[in-house]
N, C-alpha and C positions, 0 to 999 in steps of 0.2 A: 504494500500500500504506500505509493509515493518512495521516499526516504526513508521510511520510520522502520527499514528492515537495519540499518546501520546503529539505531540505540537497540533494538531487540535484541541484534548481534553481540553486542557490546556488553548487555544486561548477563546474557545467559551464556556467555562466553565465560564471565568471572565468577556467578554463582554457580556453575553446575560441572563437574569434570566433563561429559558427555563432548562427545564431537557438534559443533555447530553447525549446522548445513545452511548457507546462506539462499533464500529462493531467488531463482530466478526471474531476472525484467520478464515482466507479462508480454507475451508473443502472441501471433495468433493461433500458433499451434497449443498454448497454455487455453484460452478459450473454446477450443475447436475440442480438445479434450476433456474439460469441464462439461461443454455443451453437450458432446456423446451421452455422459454419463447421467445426467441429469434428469428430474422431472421437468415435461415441457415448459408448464406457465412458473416456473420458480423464478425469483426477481433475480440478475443476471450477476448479480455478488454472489449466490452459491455457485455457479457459473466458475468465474473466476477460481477463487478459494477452492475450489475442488479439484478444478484444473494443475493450480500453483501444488496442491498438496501431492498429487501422483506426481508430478515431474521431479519433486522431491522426494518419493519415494524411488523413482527410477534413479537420484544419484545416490542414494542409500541410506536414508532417513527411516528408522523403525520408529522412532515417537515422534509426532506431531503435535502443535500446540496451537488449540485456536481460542480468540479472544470475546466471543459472541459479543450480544447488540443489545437494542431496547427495542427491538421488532420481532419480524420474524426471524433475522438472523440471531438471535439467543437461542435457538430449537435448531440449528445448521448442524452442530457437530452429531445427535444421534442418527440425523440421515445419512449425512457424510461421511460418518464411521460405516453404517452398514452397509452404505455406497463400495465402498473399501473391503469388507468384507466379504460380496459378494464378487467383487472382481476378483479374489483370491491372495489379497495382498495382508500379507501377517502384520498390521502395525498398532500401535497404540493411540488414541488420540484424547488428549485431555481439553477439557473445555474452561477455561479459565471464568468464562463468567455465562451463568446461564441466564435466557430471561430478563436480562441485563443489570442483575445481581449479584455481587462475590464481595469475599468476605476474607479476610486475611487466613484465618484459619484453616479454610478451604484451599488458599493455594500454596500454602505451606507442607499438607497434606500432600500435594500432587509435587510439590520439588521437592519433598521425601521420598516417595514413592518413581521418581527420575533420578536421584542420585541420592542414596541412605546417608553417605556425608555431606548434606548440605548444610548451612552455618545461617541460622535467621540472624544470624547479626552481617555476617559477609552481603547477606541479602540484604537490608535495610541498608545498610553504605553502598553499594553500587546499586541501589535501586535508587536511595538519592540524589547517584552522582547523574545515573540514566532521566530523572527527573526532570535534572533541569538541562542538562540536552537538551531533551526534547522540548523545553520552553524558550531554550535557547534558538533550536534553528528554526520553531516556528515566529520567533519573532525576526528573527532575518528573513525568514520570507514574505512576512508583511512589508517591508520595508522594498524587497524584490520587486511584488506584485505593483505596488504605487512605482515603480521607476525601469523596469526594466524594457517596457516599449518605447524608451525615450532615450536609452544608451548608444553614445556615437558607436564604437567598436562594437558590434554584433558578438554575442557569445559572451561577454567579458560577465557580466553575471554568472552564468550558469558555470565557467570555467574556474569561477573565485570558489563557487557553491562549491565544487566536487572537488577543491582542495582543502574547504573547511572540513567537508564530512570526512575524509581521510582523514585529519587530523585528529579531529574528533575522538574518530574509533580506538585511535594510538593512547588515550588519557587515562590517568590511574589516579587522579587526587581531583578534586575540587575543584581548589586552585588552580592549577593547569586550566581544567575546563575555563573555570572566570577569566583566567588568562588570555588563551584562545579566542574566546569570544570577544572581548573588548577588540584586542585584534583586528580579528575581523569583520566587525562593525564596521571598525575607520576605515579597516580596505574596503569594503562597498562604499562606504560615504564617497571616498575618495576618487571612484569610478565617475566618469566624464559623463554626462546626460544632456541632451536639450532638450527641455520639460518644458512647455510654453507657461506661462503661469494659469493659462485657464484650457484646462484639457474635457474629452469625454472620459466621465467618471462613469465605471458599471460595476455596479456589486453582483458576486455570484452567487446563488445558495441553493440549496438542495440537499439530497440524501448523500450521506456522509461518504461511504465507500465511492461510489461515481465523482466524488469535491475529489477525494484525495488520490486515488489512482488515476496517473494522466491517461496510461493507455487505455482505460474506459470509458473517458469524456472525448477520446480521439483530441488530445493536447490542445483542450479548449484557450486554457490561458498562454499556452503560447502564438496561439491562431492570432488573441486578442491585441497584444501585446506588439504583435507584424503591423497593426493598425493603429497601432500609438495611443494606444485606451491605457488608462489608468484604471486597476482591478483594485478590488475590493474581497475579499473573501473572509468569511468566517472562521468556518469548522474548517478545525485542524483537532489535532489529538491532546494538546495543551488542554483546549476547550471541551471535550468530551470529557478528559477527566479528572480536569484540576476546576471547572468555573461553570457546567451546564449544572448543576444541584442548586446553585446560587442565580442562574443568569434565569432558568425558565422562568421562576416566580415570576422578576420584573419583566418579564414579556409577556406572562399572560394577563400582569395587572396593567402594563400599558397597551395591550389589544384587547381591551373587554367589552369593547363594541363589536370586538369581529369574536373572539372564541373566549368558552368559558374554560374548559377542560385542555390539556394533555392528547395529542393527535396520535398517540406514539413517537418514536425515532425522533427525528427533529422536524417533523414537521407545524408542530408550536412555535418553535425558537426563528424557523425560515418566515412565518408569518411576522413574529415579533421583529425581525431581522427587515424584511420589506419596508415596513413603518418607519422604521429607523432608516432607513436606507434615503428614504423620500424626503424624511426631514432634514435630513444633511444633506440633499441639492443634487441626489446622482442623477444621471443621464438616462439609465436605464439599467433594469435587473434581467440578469439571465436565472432561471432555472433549471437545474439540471436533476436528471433521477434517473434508476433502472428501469425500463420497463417491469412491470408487474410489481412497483412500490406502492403498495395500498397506502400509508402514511401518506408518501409526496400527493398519490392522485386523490386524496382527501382534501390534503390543503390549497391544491391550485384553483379550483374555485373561489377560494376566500382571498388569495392572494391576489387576483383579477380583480375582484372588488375594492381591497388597501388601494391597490397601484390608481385603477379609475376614481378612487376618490380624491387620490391625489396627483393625477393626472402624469404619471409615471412609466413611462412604457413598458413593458414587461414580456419573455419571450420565451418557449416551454421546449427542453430538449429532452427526449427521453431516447437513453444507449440500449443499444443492446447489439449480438453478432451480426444483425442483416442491417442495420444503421452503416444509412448514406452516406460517407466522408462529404462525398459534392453533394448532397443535400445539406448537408450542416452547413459549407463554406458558403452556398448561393444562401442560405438562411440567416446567415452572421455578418455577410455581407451586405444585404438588403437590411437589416434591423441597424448595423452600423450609418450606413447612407440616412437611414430616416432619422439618428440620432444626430447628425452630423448640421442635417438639413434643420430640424428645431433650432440647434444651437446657432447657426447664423439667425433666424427668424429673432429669437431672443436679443440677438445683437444689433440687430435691424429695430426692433421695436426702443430696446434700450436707447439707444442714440434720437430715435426722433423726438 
C-alpha cells in the first residue's frame, strides 16, 4: 500500500527473528491473480491483497500478516485464508485487527505465537521509532502533494522521496530518525518550484486502500500534478491510526445537516472532508473508490449535495481491472479544463 511496506519492513525486521519478505510493486499480473481467485462482486482491495499475498507466497513466505479495516475489509482475512487453503498453499495468516478492532493483547499473542522470543518491550521501542516514521513521511508528503506539479527539474521530488525512505529503513535510535527528517524537510524546501501564487486547488478523498495505493487509482496524483494542480489529500495511515477516533466526532458535528451517524470506512470523514474542502476555497474534489464500496456508494449522494450547496464541482472515479486508463485521462482532463475555465471567469468578474 503506497510506501508504508518500508516502516512494516523496518517494524518487523527488529521485532521478530523471522525472515522478512518484502511484497512486491502491485503489477498487473499481482491483480490478474487476485482477480482469478476471487469472489466476483468483492470490492477490488481483496482483489489486490490477495493477489500481493500469493506472489509472496510464491517467493517463500509461510506466515502472512494482514491489517483488516472498518468495512468489509475487517472479515478479508477468513476468506483469504480459505482462498489459500483451497489452492493448496500450506501458510499461516494472522489478522491483526478484525472488524476494525484490536487490542494490544491480541497482537502480542500473535508475535508470540511468530517468534516465542519476542521482547514486548523491543516491540514498544521500535514500534515507536516505526511510529513516527510513519508520521514522519506522511507529512512530507503533504508538503509533496501542494508543490510537486510546480517543480522546474521533473522527478526531483520523487528522487529526494526514494532516498529518504532508504535512509529511513537504515535507523536504529530516534534521534537518527528526528535527524533525518529535519534533513530532509530542508532538502524538499530547498527544491526549485514555480508555484504561481494563485493555483487550481483539488482535494482528493475517498476509500482508503484506492487514496493510498497509486497503482489502483492508475497514478491519479501524478496525472494531477502533469497539470500543475495543487493536491490536497487526506487519509494517509498517520490519520487512520493516530487522529480518525478524535477527527470523526468533529465531522459528524460539523455535517449535521447532511449525516447523523457513522457510514462505515470513511465515508463520514470524506463527507466531513468535502465541507471542509469548500470552505477553504478548493477548485474542485475528486472522489475516488473500488468498485463495489458500499460505504463510498453511500456517501456520494450526500457529497453531491455538500459540493451543490456550495457550489463546488465534484467528480466520481471508481477503479477496478477493466477501468479505462483513456477514460480517466479524457475524464481528468475535461473536469481540469472546466476548473480552469471558472477560474478565469472569477478573475474576469473580480476585476470588473
Amino acid at each position: 500500500m503506497g510506501d508504508y511496506a518500508v516502516p512494516a519492513h523496518f517494524l518487523l525486521s527488529h521485532i521478530v527473528r523471522n525472515k522478512i519478505i518484502k511484497p512486491k510493486p502491485i503489477t498487473t499480473k499481482t491483480i490478474e491473480i487476485g482477480t482469478k481467485y476471487s469472489p466476483e462482486f468483492v470490492c477490488t482491495p481483496f482483489k489486490y491483497t490477495l493477489g500481493t499475498m500469493i506472489e509472496g507466497i510464491e517467493e517463500g513466505a509461510n506466515i502472512l500478516i494482514q491489517a483488516g479495516g472498518g468495512c468489509r475489509y475487517g472479515y478479508y482475512a477468513e476468506l483469504q485464508e480459505q482462498i489459500l487453503k483451497d489452492l493448496g498453499y500450506n501458510v499461516k495468516l494472522y489478522n491483526l485487527v478484525t472488524a476494525g478492532t484490536t487490542d494490544i493483547k491480541r497482537i502480542y499473542k500473535i508475535m508470540k505465537e511468530i517468534d516465542p522470543k519476542f521482547s514486548i518491550l523491543k516491540g514498544i521501542y521500535y514500534g515507536s521509532i516505526t511510529k513516527k516514521m510513519i508520521q514522519y513521511m506522511d507529512h512530507i508528503d503533504h508538503y509533496i502533494r501542494a508543490n510537486i506539479g510546480f517543480e522546474i527539474e521533473k522527478g526531483s521530488f520523487q528522487k529526494l522521496k526514494w532516498q529518504m525512505l532508504k535512509d529511513f529503513e537504515n535507523v536504529k535510535t530516534h534521534t537518527k530518525l528526528r535527524r533525518l527528517y529535519k534533513k530532509y524537510k530542508k532538502e524538499f524546501q530547498k527544491i526549485k518550484t514555480n508555484k504561481p501564487n494563485k493555483t487550481i486547488k483539488i482535494g482528493i478523498i475517498g476509500e482508503l486502500y484506492t487514496i493510498m495505493e497509486p497503482y489502483s487509482n492508475y497514478e491519479l496524483e501524478r496525472t494531477l500534478a502533469s497539470m500543475n494542480i495543487e493536491i490536497k489529500r487526506y487519509t494517509d495511515v498517520s490519520y487512520l491510526l493516530f487522529q480518525k477516533h478524535k477527527k470523526i466526532k468533529q465531522y459528524l458535528k460539523n455535517t449535521s445537516e447532511y449525516i447523523t451517524y457513522q457510514m462505515g470506512a470513511d465515508a463520514a470523514d470524506n463527507i466531513g472532508r468535502a465541507k471542509e474542502l469548500c470552505i477553504e476555497g478548493y477548485d474542485g474534489i475528486i472522489h475516488i473508490k473500488s468498485s463495489f464500496c458500499t460505504p463510498e456508494i453511500g456517501a456520494m449522494p450526500v457529497l453531491t449535495k455538500v459540493c451543490a450547496d456550495y457550489q463546488v464541482p465534484i467528480i466520481f472515479f471508481s477503479f477496478d481491472i477493466n477501468t479505462s486508463e483513456v477514460g480517466i485521462q479524457t475524464r481528468l482532463e475535461a473536469f481540469y479544463d472546466m476548473l480552469e475555465m471558472r477560474k478565469k471567469n472569477e478573475k474576469r468578474i473580480s476585476r470588473n
